[in-house]
N, C-alpha and C positions, 0 to 999 in steps of 0.2 A: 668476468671472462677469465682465461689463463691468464696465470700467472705470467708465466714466460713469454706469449706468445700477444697477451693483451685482447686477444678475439673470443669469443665465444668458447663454452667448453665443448673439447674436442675437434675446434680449432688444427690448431696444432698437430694432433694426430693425422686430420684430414690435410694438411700442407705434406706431412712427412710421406704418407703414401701418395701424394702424387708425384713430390721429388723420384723415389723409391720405382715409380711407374716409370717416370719421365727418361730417369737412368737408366734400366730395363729397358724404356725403350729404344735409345742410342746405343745399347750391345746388341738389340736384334736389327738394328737399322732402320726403326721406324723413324717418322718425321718427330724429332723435337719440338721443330715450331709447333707443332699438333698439339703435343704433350703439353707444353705449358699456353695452349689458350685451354686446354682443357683444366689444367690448373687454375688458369685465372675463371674459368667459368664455375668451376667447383666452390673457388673461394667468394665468386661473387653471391652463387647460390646458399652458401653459410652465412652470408651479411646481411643475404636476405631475410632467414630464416630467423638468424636473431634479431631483426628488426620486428618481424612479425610476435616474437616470442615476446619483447619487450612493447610492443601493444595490446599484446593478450593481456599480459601482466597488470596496463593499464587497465584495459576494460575488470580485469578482477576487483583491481583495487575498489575503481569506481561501484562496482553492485555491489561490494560488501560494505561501502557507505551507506548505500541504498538501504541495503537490508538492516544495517544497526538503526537507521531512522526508521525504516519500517517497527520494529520491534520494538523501538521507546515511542512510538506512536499507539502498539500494539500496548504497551505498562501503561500507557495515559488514559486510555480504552477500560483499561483495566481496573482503574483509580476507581474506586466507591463515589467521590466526592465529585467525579468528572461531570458537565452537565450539556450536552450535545446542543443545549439549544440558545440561540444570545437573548443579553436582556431584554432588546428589543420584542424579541418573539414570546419570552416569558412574561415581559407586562402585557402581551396583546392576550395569551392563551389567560392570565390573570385576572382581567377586565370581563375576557368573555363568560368566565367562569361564575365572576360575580354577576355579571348580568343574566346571567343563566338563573342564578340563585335568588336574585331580586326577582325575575320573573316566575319562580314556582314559588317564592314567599306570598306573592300579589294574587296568588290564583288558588293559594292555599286559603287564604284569608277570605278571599270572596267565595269559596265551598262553605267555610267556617259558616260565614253571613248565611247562606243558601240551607245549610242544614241548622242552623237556628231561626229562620225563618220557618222554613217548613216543620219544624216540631213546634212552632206557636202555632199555627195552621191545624197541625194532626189535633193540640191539644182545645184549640177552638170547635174543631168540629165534632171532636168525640162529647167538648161540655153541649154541642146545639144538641146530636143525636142522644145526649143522654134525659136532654127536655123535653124533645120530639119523642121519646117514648113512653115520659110521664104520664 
């Protein structure tokens, strides 16, 4: 606030033009008493305003907390090495994977059988048909 005055800036200025009124208005004969509730209501009005000023200031302070955590949340994001998913989840996606993998091994294996079966087969029938035309 002022210096001098202790109140808000501009304060001060705003006390002196009401005095400034107030005197002015006791040489045209208006009501004094008038003058200074209007004085006190001007000053209440500045007490207000810097009240509100010094809440804004708060609420600033508070979002630009906000936003530095947003932003090292935003470098964490960032990090190569970051891994969005917990170990929990990474052993289940891990397991399923191998079980994925055990299952196309088991089913590779029993093609394998199925196509060396069937080339004994081709090669049994091709030695009958080649008797059969003896």
């Amino acid at each position: 606030g002022d210096a001098a005055g202790g109140g808000p800036p501009g304060a001060e200025e705003v006390r002196e033009a009401v005095e400034w009124l107030a005197a002015r208005a006791s040489k045209d004969g208006t009501d004094v008493e008038e003058a200074r509730r209007m004085k006190e209501r001007i000053v209440d009005q500045v007490a207000d305003l810097r009240s509100r000023v010094d809440r804004s200031s708060e609420l600033i302070q508070q979002l630009k907390t906000v936003i530095r955590a947003q932003h090292g949340k935003i470098e964490d994001l960032r990090d190569p090495n970051w891994n969005p998913l917990s170990p929990n989840l990474q052993l289940r996606w891990i397991e399923d994977h191998q079980k994925e993998s055990k299952e196309h091994d088991e089913a590779a294996a029993q093609m394998k059988a199925q196509v060396a079966s069937l080339a004994n087969r081709v090669r049994e029938l091709k030695a009958s048909n080649a008797q059969l035309r003896r």
